[in-house]
C-alpha positions as CSV (number, residue, x, y, z in Angstrom):
1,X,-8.7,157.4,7.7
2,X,-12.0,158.2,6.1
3,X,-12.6,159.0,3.1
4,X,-14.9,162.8,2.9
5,X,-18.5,162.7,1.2
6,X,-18.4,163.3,-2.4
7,X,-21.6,165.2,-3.4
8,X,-20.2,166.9,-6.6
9,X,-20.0,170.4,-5.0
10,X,-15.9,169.5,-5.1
11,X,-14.5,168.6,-8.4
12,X,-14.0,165.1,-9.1
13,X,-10.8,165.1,-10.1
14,X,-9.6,166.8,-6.7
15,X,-12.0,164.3,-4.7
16,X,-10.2,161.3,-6.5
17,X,-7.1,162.3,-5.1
18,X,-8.1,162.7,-1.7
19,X,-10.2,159.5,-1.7
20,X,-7.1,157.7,-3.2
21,X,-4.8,159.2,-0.4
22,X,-7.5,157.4,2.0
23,X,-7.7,154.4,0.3
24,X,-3.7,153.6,0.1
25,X,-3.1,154.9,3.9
26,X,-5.4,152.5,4.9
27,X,-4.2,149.7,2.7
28,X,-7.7,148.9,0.8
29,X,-8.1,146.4,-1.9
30,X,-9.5,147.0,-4.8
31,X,-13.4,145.8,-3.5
32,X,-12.9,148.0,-0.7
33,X,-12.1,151.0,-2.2
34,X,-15.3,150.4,-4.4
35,X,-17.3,149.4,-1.7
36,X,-16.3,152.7,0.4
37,X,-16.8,155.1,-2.6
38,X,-20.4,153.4,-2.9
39,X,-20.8,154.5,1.0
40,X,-19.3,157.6,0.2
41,X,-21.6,158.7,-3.0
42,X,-24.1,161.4,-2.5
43,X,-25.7,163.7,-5.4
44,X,-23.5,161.3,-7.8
45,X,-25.2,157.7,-6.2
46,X,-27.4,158.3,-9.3
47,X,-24.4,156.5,-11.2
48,X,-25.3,153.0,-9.4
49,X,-28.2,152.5,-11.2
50,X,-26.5,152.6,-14.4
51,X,-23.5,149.7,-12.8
52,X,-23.6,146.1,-12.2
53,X,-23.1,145.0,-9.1
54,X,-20.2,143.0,-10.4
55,X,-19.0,146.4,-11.4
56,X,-19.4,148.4,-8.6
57,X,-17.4,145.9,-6.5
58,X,-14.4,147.1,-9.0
59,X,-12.6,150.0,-8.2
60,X,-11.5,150.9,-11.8
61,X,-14.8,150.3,-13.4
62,X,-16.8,152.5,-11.1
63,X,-14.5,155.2,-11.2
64,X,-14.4,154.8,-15.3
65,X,-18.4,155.2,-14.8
66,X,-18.0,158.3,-12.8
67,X,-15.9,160.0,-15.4
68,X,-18.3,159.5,-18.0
């Protein structure tokens, strides 16, 4: 399964959940479910230039970033 776009015209929260839903039917790690939320980043991509690389390759961190 793929994971939608997210470019903040749905509410985070509500995109979390259906990214999530993605993520565990397909069985990704940690990494990829960081790497495929980079990929999937539109109007909010601005929040990469605030993140390490180190953590956007965590899951966790990037998503703590996002809900800044």
């Amino acid at each position: 399964m793929k994971p939608p776009q997210f470019d903040a015209t749905t509410a985070w929260n509500v995109y979390r959940r259906q990214f999530e839903a993605a993520a565990n039917a397909n069985g990704w790690s940690s990494t990829e479910k960081a790497t495929a939320l980079t990929l999937a980043l539109r109007d909010a991509a601005a929040i990469l230039q605030r993140t390490s690389t180190e953590e956007q390759e965590v899951y966790e961190q990037l998503v703590g970033h996002l809900e800044m």
